[in-house]
N, C-alpha and C positions, 0 to 999 in steps of 0.2 A: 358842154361838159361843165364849164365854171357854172352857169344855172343852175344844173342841175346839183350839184355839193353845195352848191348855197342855199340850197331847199331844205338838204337834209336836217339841221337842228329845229328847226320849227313842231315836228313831231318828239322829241326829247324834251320840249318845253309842257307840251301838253301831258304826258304822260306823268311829268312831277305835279302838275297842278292837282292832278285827279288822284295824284297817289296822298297829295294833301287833304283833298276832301275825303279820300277816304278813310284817312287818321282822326280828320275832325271829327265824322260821322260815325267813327268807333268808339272816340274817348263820348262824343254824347251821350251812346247808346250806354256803353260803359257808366256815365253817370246816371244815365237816368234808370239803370240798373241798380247803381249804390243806392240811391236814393229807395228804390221802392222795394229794395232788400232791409234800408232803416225802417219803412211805413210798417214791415210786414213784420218786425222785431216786437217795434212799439205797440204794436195789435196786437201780438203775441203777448208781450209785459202785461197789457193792458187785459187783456181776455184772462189770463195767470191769475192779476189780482183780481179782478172779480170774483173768479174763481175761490182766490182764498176767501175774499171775506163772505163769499156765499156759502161756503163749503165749512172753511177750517176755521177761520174765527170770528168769534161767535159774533149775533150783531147786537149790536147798540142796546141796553136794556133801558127799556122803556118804564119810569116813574109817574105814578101820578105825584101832584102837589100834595096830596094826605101823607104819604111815602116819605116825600123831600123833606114833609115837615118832622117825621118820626126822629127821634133821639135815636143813635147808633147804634145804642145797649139801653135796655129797659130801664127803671128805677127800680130801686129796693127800696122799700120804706119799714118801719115799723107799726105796730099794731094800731098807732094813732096818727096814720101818715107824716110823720118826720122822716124825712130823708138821712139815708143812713149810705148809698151808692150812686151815685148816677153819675151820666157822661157831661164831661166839661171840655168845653176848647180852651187848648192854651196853646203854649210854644213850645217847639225843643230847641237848643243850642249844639248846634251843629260847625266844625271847625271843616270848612273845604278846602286843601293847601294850590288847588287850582283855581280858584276867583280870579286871580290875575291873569290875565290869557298874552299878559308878554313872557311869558317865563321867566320871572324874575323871583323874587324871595314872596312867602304867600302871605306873608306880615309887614308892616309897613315902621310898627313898634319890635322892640325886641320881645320875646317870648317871655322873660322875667317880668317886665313890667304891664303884657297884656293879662297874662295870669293875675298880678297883683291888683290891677284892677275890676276882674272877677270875682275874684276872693273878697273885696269889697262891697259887690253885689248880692255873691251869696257867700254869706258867712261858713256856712259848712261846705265849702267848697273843697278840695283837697287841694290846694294850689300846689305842691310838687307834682300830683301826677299831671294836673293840667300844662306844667309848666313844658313837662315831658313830652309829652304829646305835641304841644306844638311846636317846640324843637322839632323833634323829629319828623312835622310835617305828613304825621299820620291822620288820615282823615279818619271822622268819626263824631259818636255825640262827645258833647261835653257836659251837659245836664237835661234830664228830660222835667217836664212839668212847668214851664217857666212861666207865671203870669205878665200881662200885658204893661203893666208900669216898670219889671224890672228889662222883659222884653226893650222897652224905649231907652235904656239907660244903657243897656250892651250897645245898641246903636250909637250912642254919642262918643263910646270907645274908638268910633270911626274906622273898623278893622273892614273888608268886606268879605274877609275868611272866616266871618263869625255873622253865619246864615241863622235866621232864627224860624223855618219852615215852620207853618204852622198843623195843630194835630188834634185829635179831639181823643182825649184822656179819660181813665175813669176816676173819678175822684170821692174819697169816703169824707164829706163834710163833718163828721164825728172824731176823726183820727183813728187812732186805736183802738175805740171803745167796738166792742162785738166782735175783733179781729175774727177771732176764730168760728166764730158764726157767720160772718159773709163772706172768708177768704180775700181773694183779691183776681184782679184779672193780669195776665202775663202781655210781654211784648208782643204776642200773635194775636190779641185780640179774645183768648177765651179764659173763663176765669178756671180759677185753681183752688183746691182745698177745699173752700168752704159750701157757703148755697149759689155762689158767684157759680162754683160748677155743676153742680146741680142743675138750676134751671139755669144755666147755660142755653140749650135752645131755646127755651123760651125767650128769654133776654133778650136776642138776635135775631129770631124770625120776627118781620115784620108783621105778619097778623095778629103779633101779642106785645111785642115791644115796646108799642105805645101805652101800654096798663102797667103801672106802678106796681108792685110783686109787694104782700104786705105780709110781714113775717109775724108769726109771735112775739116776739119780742116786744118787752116796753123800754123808749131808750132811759127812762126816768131811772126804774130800775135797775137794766143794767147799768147804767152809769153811778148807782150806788153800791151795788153788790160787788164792782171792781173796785170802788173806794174804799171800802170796809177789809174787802179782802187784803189790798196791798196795803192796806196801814197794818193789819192782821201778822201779813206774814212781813212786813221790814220790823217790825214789833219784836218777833221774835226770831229775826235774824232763818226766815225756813229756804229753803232752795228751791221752792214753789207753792202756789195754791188754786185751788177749783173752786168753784160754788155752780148753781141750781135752784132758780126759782120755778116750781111748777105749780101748775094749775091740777088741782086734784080730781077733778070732775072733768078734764078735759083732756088733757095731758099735753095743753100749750105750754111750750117754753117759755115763759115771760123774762127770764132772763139765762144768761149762760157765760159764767169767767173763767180763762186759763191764765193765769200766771206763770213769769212774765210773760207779759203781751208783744206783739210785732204789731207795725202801723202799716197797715197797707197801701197808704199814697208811698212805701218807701221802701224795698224791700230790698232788703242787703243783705249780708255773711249773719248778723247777729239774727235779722227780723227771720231769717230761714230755719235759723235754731230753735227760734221761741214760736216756730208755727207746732208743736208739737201740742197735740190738743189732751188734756189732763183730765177733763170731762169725760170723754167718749171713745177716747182709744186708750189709755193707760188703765191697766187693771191692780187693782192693790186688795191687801187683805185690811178689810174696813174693821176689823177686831168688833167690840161690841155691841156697835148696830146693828147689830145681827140678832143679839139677845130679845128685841122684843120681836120679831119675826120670829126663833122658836118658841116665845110663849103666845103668840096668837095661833101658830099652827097646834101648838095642845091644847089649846081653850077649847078652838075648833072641832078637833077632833076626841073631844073628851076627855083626852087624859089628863087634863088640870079642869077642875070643874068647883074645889074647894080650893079658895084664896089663902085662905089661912093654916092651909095645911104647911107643916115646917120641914126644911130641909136641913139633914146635915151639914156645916159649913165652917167647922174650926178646923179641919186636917186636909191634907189633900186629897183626890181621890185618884188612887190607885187602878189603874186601866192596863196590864198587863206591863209592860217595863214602861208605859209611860205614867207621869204623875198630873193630873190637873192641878192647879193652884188657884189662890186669888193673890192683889195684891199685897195684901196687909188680912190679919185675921178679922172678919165682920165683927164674929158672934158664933155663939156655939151652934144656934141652929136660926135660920130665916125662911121667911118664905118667899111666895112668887113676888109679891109688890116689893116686899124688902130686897130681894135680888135684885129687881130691877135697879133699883133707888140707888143700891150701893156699888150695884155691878159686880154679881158675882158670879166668876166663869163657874165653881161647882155645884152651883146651884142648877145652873143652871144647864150644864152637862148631864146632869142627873134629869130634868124635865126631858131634856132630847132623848136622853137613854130610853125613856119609860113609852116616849111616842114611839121612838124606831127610827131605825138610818132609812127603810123606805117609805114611809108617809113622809121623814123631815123632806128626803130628795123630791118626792113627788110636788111638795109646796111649793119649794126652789124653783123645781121647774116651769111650775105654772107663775111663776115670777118674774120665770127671764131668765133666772140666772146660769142656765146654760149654754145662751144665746151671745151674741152682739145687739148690743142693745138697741131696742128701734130708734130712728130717729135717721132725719133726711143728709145728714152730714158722711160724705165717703169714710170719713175714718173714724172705725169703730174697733175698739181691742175685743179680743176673744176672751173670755175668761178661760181662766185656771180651772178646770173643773173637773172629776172623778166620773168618767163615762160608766164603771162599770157598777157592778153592786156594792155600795160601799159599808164598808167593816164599823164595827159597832163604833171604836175611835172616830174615826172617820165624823160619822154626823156627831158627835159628843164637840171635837171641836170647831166643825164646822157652825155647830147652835151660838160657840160666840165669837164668830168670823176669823176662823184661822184654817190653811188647809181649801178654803177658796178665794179667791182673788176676780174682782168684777171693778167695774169701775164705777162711780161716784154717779153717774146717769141710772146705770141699774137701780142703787141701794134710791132715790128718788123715786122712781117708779115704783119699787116695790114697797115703800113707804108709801105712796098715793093711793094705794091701795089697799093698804092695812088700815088706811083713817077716811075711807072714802064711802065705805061701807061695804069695800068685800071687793070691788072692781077692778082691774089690773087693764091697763088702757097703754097703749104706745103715748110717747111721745113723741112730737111733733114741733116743730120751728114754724109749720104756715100757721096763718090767722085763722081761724075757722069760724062761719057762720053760726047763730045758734040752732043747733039743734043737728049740727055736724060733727057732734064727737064720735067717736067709734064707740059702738056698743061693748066693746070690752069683753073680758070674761070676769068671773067670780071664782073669788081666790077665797076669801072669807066669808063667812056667814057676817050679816048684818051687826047681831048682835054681839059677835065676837070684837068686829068693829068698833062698836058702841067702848068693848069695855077695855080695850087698846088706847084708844082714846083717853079714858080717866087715866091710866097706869103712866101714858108720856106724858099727863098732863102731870102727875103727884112726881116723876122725874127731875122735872124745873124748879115743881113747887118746894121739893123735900131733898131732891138729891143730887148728883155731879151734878146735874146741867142749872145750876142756878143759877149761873150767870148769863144764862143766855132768857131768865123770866125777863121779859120786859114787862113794867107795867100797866096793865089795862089791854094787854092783847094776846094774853091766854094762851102762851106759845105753850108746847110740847113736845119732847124730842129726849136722844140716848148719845151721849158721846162715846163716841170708840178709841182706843189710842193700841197702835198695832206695832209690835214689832216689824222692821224693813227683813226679808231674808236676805242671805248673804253665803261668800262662802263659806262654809263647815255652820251652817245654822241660822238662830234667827240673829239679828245687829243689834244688841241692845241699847248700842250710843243711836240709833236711829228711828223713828217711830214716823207712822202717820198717825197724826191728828185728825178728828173727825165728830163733828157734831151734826146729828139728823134729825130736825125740827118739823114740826108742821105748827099753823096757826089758822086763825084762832079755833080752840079747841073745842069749844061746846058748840063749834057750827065748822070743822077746819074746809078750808076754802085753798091754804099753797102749803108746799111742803118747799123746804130750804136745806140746801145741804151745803155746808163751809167745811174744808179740808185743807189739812195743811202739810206737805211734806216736807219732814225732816227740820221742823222747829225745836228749837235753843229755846235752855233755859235760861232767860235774862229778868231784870228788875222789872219790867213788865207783865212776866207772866208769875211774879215771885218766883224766878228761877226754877220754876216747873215746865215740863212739858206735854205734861196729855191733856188732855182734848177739854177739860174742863176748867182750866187756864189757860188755852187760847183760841181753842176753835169755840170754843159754845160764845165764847164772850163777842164773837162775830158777829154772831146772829143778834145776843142781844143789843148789839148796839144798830144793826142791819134792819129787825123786824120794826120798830117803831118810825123807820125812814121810809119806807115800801109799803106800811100797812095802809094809810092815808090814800097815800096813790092808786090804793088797790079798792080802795074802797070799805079798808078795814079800819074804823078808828078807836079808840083806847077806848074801854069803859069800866071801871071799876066795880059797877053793880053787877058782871056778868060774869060768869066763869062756867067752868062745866063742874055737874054737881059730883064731891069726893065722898057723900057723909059716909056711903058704907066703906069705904077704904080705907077714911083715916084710920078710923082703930083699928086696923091692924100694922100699920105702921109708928115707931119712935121716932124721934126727933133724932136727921139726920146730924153728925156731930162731926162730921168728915166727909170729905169731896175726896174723892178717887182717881175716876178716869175723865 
């Protein structure tokens, strides 16, 4: 019996052995279960992102080296390949309040004296709001555009919250000049306003980016026509000015100014103000630049055909309750040249009368001037204009620009065409090969052309627009000077200024238009203000800077022939408009 109880534990030993292996062989199976439940995770993650990047995002775009080498954004040049846009790398100034990854303060200097030493570097810095900002530990830029020399100098500030990430920028090597003809390009990369949006895709597709965009423009010109202008209008104190160089035979822009200008490497609260384009979207009543438009439209059409026939012009002319006037009495009676010469609205009322309000409208229209005026630039104004049949008044003052309102791009057009020989052509900002111009249509008969021509030309020679003769380049043109409207009427303390030239005359080749709104009368202009103390004197001073470059230079032996007109005109004895 003792044998046998002493037998017994022998089997209790072995049973815990095996119930150990049996734990060990579970927690195995158990791991090598976890394990090959991670394999089938990872294969699963792994099979997933394939999937994305075969599927959902997109793959890798492939460049050639032609590609790599391409500029961002195209160039703009002008008509003589001078660069006027292109892309530049520089830096930005960037404040990151995380550079420091202990979590401590993200400046090392105080915020007063890191600003101060900014504001050192760049002078137009606004160092309170900078100062602000880094206080406050707001991330963000701090200056966009920064070149590489001032780049090295923020570095030696030794800050390492002042990242200077580099970028490629577009930069106008010119400044300001053509603002409003290239626009500019915005933070997202596409340009705004001007021909920047425009050809916009061109710019940025790579299959054309690499070709230089080569505008009308000449920067020669333009960079004098905004000289002339802005000594024009700070002269006499104006609250704006436009100009217009065109090609008459072509209808290239050679040049194009709004005042004041916005600099587009800059654009701020002010530069957003002054993008408003005075050219091609502001419509004004250009008063009597309009006058030799309706004497070519009656020459045209017959109803002026004797030069010397005389008009009534010492009283006003009486139109149902309204009265036409001039500004001062001419003379008892003049004619077509002498109206022109002296500017006289009932002279010239009376020609409109005799043509009719539907031929006058039908000329207009073949003008433009019911349109937005052609030309590649987004912003164009509507004109002001009488859709319906218009009333005898009606065209009476529309003949000396009152009653329709267009903008200073149209009255150029329709000037290139009254001295072109009859043509009326869009204008255009691109370069055009020769023999690219648009056929245009005919507005005037040649010869009515022809004798357009002599009449701006005796304008300079004999009357308002003297100051704008320069000598030796046979300019010709009509100044207008328009009351602004306003409430209850027109603003007499307010006027546009307006001289509309073309040159040279016995062959004219550009038409120029200088406009001034709302110029003061100061010792500059002998305390006058219309058009023939300040705007004509523009141009004269304008045409002999631009003729040269154009290929036009002074010759005293040349002019276009006056003999049959003189006599019928006196020796002008008074400037007017």
């Amino acid at each position: 019996m003792t044998a046998l109880a002493a037998s017994h534990p022998a089997p209790a030993g072995r049973v815990r052995l095996v119930n150990i292996r049996r734990r060990t062989l579970l927690m195995a199976q158990l791991r090598a279960l976890f394990v090959g439940l991670a394999f089938v995770l990872l294969t699963f993650a792994a099979l997933m992102r394939i999937a994305w990047l075969g599927v959902v995002q997109p793959a890798p775009v492939e460049r050639s080296m032609a590609e790599a080498l391409l500029p961002p954004r195209g160039e703009i040049t002008d008509r003589n390949g001078v660069p006027l846009a292109r892309a530049f790398p520089a830096y930005a100034l960037w404040f990151n309040p995380h550079a420091l990854e202990d979590g401590g303060p993200p400046l090392v200097k105080s915020p007063e004296e890191v600003a101060r030493r900014l504001k050192a570097i760049f002078p137009d810095l606004n160092e309170a709001q900078v100062r602000a900002q880094l206080a406050a530990g707001k991330a963000g830029y701090l200056r966009r555009r920064v070149l590489p020399e001032d780049a090295n100098k923020v570095y030696e500030i030794g800050e390492l919250a002042l990242e200077m990430p580099r970028e490629t920028d577009r930069h106008y090597p010119q400044g300001g000049m053509a603002a409003h003809v290239l626009g500019y390009v915005a933070a997202d990369g596409h340009g705004r306003v001007g021909m920047e949006a425009v050809l916009d895709k061109q710019l940025t597709d790579p299959a054309t980016r690499g070709t230089p965009v080569a505008l009308s423009i000449d920067a020669r010109v333009q960079g004098a026509l905004e000289d002339e202008l802005r000594s024009g209008m700070l002269q006499v104190d104006a609250v704006g000015a436009a100009g217009i160089v065109l090609d008459v035979d072509t209808g290239e822009v050679v040049a194009l100014a709004s005042l004041p200008e916005f600099d587009p490497n800059k654009i701020d609260a002010q530069g957003e103000r002054n993008m408003f384009n005075r050219v091609t979207n502001q419509v004004y009543e250009l008063g009597s630049t309009f006058k030799p438009l309706t004497v070519a439209a009656a020459i045209d059409d017959g109803v002026v055909t004797d030069l010397s026939r005389r008009y009534q012009a010492n009283r006003p002319l009486q139109v149902g309750k309204f009265r036409i006037h001039d500004s001062h009495i001419i003379g008892a009676t003049l004619n077509v040249p002498e109206a022109l010469i002296h500017s006289s609205n009932i002279v010239t009322a009376q020609v409109a009368d005799e043509l009719g309000a539907d031929r006058l409208k039908r000329v207009m229209e073949d003008l433009g001037m019911n349109e937005r005026p052609y030309i590649e630039l987004p912003a164009r104004g509507f004109p002001i204009w009488h859709k319906g049949k218009w009333p005898r008044l009606r065209a009476m003052t529309v003949s000396y620009g009152h009653g329709i309102a267009v903008t200073p791009l149209h009255l150029a057009s329709a000037y290139a065409a009254m001295v072109n020989g009859g043509i009326w052509r869009p204008a255009t900002l691109k370069k055009l090969a020769p023999g690219e111009a648009p056929h245009g249509r005919r507005v005037f008969k040649s010869s009515t052309s022809a004798r357009m021509n002599q009449l701006l030309r005796m304008i300079t020679a004999y009357g308002t627009g003297r100051s704008a003769d320069a000598p030796g380049f046979r300019v010709g043109g009509k100044t207008g000077s328009a009351e602004k409207p306003g409430v209850g009427g027109y603003q007499r303390s307010t006027l546009v200024s307006t001289f509309a030239a073309a040159f040279p005359m016995d062959k004219p080749r550009f038409v120029v238009i200088a406009m001034l709104d709302e110029p003061k009368g100061t010792a500059a202009s002998s305390y006058q203000r219309t058009a023939a103390w300040n705007a004509a004197p523009i141009v004269g001073r304008l045409v002999p800077r631009i003729g040269p470059l154009l290929g036009v230079l002074p010759d005293d032996t040349r002019d276009i022939d006056l003999t049959d007109l003189k006599p019928l005109v006196g020796r002008a004895e008074e400037v007017g408009e």
